[in-house]
N, C-alpha and C positions, 0 to 999 in steps of 0.2 A: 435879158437885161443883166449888163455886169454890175458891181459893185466893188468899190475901193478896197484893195487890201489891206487898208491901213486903218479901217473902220474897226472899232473892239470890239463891235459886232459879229463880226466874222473870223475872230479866231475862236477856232475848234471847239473849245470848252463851251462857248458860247450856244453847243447843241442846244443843249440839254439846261438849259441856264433862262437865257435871254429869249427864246424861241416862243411866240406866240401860239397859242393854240387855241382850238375856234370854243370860246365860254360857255356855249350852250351844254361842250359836251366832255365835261372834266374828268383827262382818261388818268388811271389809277397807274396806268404805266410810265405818265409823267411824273408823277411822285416817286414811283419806286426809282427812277433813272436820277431823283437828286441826289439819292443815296448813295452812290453807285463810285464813289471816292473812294471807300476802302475795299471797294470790290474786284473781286479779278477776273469781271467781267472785260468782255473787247471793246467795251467803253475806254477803260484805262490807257487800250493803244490811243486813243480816239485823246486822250488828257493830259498824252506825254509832250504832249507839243510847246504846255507851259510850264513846266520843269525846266532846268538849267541846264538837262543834259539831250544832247541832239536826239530827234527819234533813229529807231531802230531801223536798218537797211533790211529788207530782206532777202534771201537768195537769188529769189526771182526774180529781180528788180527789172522793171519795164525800161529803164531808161538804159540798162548795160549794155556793151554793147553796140549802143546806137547813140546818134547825135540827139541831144535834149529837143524832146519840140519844143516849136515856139508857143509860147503863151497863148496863145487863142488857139491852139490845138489840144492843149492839156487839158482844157473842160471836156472833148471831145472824149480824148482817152481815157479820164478818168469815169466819164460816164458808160461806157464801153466795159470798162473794167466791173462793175456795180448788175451792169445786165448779166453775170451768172455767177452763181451764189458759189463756185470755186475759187472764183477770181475777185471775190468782193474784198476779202483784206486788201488784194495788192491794192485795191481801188483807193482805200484807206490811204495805205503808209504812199500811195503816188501822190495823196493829197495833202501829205504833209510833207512829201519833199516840193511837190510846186511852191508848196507856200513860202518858201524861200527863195524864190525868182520874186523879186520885186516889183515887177511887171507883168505875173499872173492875178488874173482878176475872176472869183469863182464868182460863175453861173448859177441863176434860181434851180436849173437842173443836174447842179451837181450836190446843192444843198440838197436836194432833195433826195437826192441818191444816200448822203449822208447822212440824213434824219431820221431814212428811213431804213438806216441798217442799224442809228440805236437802237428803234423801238423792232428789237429782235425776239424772234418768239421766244428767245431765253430768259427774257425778262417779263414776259407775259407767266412765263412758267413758274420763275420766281414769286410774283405778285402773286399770283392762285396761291401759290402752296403757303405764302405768308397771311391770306387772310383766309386760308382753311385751317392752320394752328390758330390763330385768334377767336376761330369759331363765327366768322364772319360768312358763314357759308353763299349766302344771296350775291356778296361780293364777287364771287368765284365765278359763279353762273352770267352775271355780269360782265365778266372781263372774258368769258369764254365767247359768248354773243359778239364780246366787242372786236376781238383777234379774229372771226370767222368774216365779219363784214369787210375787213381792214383788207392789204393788198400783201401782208406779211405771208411771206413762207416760212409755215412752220410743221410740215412734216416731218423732219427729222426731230422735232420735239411732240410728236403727235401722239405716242403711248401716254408719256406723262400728262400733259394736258387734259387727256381724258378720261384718268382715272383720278386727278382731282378733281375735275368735274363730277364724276361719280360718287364720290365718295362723300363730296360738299352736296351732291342732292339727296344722296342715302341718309344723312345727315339729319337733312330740313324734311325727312318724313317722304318723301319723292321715291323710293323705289322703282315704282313701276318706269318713271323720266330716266333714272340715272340705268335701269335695265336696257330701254331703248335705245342712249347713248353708246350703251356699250357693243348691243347689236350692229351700229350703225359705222364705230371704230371696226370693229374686224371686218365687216365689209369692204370697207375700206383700204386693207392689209396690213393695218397697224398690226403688230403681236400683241399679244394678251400675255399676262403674266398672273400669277396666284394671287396679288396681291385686291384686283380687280373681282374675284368670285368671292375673297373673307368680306370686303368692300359690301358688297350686293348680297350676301348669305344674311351678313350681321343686320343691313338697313330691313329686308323683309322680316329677319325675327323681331324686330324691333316694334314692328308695326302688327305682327301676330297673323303671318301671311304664308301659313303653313305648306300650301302648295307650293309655292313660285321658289319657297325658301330648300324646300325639297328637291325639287327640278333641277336648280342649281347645284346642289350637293351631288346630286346623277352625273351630272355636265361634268361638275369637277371632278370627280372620282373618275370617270372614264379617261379625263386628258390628265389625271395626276398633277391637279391646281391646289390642290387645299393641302396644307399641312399646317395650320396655324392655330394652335390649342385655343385659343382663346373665342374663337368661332365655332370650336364644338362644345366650348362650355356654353355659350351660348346659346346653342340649340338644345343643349339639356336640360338646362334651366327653363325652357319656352316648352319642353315636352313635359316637365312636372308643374309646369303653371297650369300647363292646360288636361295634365293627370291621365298624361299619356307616358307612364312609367315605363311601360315595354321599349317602346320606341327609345328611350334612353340608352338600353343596355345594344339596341340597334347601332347607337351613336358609337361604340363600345367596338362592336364586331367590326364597324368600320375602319376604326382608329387602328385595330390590329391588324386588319386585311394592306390599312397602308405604311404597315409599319411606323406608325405613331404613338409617342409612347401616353397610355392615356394621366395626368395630371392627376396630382394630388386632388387640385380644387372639385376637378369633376367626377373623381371617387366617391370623394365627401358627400357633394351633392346629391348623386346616386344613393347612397345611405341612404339621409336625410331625408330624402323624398321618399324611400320609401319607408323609413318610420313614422314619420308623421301621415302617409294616407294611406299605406297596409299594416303598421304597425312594426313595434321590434322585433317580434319573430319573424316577420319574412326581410326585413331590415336585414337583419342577421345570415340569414338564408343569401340572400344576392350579395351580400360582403365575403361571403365562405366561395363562391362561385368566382365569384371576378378574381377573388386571390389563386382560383385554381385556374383561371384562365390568362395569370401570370400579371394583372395589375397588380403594381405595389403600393401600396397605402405609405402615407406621408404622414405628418406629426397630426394635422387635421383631421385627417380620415380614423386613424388608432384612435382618436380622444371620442370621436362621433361612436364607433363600436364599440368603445370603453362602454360608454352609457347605454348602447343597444344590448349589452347581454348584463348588464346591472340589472336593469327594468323589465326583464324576461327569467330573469332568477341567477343567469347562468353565470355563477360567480367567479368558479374554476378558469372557464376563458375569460373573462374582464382579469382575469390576476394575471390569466397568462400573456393576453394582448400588453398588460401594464409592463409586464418583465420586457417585455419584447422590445416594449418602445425604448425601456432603457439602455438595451443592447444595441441599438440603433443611435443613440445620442439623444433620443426625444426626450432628456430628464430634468427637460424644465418647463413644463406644461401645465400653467396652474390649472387648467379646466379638466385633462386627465388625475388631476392630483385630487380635484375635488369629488370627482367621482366617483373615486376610489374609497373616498372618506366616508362618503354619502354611504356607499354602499358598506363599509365596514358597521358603520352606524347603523344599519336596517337589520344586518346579521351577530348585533350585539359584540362586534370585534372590537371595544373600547381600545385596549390594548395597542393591537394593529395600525387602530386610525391617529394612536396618539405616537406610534414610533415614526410612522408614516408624515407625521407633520412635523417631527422633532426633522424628518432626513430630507427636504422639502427646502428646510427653513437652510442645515448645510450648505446644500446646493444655491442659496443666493435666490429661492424662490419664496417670495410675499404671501403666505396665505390672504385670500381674498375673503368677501362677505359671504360667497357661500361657504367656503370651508369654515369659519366661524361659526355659521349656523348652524351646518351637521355636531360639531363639538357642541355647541348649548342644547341641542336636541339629543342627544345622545347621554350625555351631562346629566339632564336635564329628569330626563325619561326615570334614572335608575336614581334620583333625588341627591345630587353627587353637588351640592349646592358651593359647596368649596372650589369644585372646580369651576361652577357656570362663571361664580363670580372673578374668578383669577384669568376665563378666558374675557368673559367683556371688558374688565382692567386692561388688557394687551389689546384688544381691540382700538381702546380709546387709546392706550398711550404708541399704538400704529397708526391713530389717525384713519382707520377705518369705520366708517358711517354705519352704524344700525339700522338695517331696513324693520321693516313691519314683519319677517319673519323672525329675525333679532329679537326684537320685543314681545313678538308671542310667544316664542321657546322661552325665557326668562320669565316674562309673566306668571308662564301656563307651570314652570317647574318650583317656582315659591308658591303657585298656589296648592298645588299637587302636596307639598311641605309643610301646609296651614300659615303659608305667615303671609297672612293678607294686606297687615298693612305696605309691606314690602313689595307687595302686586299693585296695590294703588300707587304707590312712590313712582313707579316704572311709569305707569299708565298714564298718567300725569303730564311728566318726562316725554312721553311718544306724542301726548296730543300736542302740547306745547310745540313739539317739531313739526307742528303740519301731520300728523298720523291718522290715517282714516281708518274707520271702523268696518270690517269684515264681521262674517258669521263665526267664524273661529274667536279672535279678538272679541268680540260683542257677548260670544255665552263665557269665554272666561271670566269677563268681567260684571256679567247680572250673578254667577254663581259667585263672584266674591264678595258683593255687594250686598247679595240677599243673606250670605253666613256672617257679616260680621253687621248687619241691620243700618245698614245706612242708605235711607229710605229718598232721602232728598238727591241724593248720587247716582242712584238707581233709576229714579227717574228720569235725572238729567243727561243720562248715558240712551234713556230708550227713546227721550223726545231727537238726542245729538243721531241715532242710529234711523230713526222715520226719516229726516233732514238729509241724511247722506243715501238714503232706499236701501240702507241694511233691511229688509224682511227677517220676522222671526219667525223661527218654525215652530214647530209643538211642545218641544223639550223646552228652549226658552220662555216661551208665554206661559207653561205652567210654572217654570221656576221663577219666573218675575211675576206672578199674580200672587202665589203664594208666598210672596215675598212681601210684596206688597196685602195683602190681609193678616201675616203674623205682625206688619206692625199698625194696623188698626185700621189702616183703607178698605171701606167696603164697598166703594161705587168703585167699578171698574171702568177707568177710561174708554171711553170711544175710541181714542188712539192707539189705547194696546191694541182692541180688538181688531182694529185696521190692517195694523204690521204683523196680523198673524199670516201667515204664510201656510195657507191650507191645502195641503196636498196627500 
């Protein structure tokens, strides 16, 4: 059936615009194609036609050469042109030169030819990869079902397609689907590329699927797929979740056998994991290792073994890691800085930890709330009360927030000094801010309570401490019983007797 060329239905733009499509089945590639105006997709050949300026000739022009067919051949031709996917532009710009015979009238089969070279798998590939950044993953799988039923050729886009497919069901928890998928591509003769095995490694550690995730790591290590750090921090992190620490430093051997150079972050981690479930001595031990096996620790990793040989005694390397780092530029790490502090304070280095924050503060770096803490503990300890009070002044006027260690180094060092009521001023002060009561906090304050006999506070401290499930232990209960019978209480609560903590 022809139709008038003079219908505005049937010029060009009109693809992708005016074109009905059947309701029941609202394809995503229609919407992506409204877009499609500032794109330099072959739509745009397809939209020059309403511009001011004539479409473009091509070299190969079907008409050169030779007399113009007559109009009721030119549907012929151009559907001729459409049947192989080399020839399908000339099919295009022939259709935009008939359209300037006056007396060319397209055919339902050329439209179609023409509908069906928008909806090009390039914009099926488009649409996937736009609603896999949105995190629309279902969409993707959606649109991939839909381009498979459809009559589109798109093997020449059939890698990409199928690793966002993959990657959008690795995604939505689907491993095992987007694995099969991928099987089913290289069957095919798609190529496979790295990007496909981080894809599939990352979706099984995700789901804690430690065979399949392994398997894959073999596959790719054979074909020299994997190079992408962020996939073996991954696995490392899924090997100390599951306190498979060896297999970490496995992840290690691999990295270097591929010439990968292994990441700060996954140093770090390696630490870490093994301070917290073997402890800092062997923390220590596999950090001395890996730097003999040529990893280099990054500003993260130096601050993590700062504290692994603080909290092991070994002070000499914590000073030496410290120098290290500042020879490297790492000299503005407020969490190496505080560690330093910390540990100057355990070894009575008053001195050290106060040069150390004067040279900190130089450098444009903030001491934070734990560095504050170490100074009032330290302060604190040697009854240095002039300094506690000139460091919490600078706290306040830095606008740094006193936690409940804050308050207990301060409390704990006027009480140490006998000025009680100055511990209660504090104490006050912390509850007022929301402060809960601890076993530390709680026997500070029954021993300042029971020395200066205020028996009503005492109380109200030990019904606030039952309330919150502070437990007291034996030292407490005698010094708030006896606290309570020098000022003339001789029934002992039931409730003391509850919150004693018998052990």
């Amino acid at each position: 059936m022809a139709i008038s060329p003079s219908s505005p239905d049937f010029h060009l733009p009109s693809i992708h615009k005016n074109f009905t499509f059947n309701s029941s089945k609202t394809s995503p590639v229609r919407l992506f194609l409204s877009h499609l105006s500032s794109s330099s997709s072959r739509i745009l050949v397809l939209n020059s036609s309403s511009s001011s300026y004539p479409p473009p000739v091509l070299e190969d022009d079907p008409y050169q050469d030779s007399a113009e067919p007559e109009p009721e051949n030119l549907n012929v031709l151009i559907c001729n042109l459409f049947k192989d996917s080399k020839t399908e532009e000339m099919g295009v710009e022939s259709y935009l030169k008939a359209k300037r015979n006056p007396d060319f009238v397209p055919e339902r089969s050329t439209l179609h030819h023409l509908i069906r070279y928008s909806m090009h798998a390039e914009c099926y590939a488009h649409t996937m990869e736009a609603h896999l950044k949105m995190g629309k993953n279902e969409n993707v799988v959606s649109l991939f079902q839909e381009l498979q039923s459809s009559e589109i050729e798109w093997t020449s886009f059939g890698t990409q397609i199928y690793r966002l497919l993959c990657e959008s069901l690795g995604k939505s928890g689907r491993p095992v689907e987007a694995l099969e998928f991928f099987r089913e591509m290289t069957k095919k003769g798609f190529p496979e590329d790295p990007s496909f095995y981080s894809s599939l490694i990352s979706s099984f550690v995700s789901v804690k699927d430690v065979e399949s995730a392994e398997e894959l790591l073999q596959e790719a290590k054979g074909k020299k797929m994997l190079r992408d750090p962020s996939v073996f921090l991954k696995l490392v992190l899924m090997y100390i979740d599951l306190r498979s620490l060896e297999k970490t430093l496995a992840i290690v051997s691999y990295m270097k056998e591929m010439n990968i150079r292994v990441s700060d972050c996954i140093f770090c981690a390696i630490v870490n994991g093994y301070a917290k479930q073997k402890g800092p001595s062997f923390a220590a031990k596999v950090y001395e290792d890996l730097v003999l096996q040529g990893c280099v620790p990054g500003q993260v990793t130096y601050a993590s073994v700062l504290n692994v040989y603080s909290r092991t005694g070994l002070y000499k390397k914590a000073e030496g890691v410290f120098w290290e780092m500042e020879n490297k530029g790492f000299d503005k790490c407020v969490v190496a800085y505080s560690s330093m502090i910390a540990m100057y304070g355990k070894t009575n280095r008053i001195r050290d930890a106060m040069r150390l924050v004067a040279k900190m503060k130089e450098k444009g770096v903030e001491p934070n709330v734990w560095i504050y803490n170490s100074l009032l503990d330290m302060h604190g300890k040697v009854s240095n009360l002039r300094q506690v009070e000139k460091i919490w002044k600078e706290m306040k006027r830095r606008k740094v927030s006193p936690d409940k260690v804050s308050y207990t180094s301060v409390i704990s060092a006027y009480s140490k000094a006998r000025e009680f009521e100055t511990c209660v001023n504090y104490y006050n002060e912390y509850r007022l801010n929301g402060g809960g009561i601890d076993r530390v906090m709680g026997g500070i304050m029954v021993g300042v309570y029971s020395k200066i006999s205020r028996v009503d506070e005492l109380v109200k401290l030990l019904q606030d401490m039952k309330v919150e499930g502070t437990r007291l232990d034996m030292r407490l209960y005698r010094s708030s019983l006896n606290a309570l019978r020098d000022a003339g209480v001789q029934i002992q609560p039931m409730w003391l007797e509850e919150s004693l903590d018998r052990v």
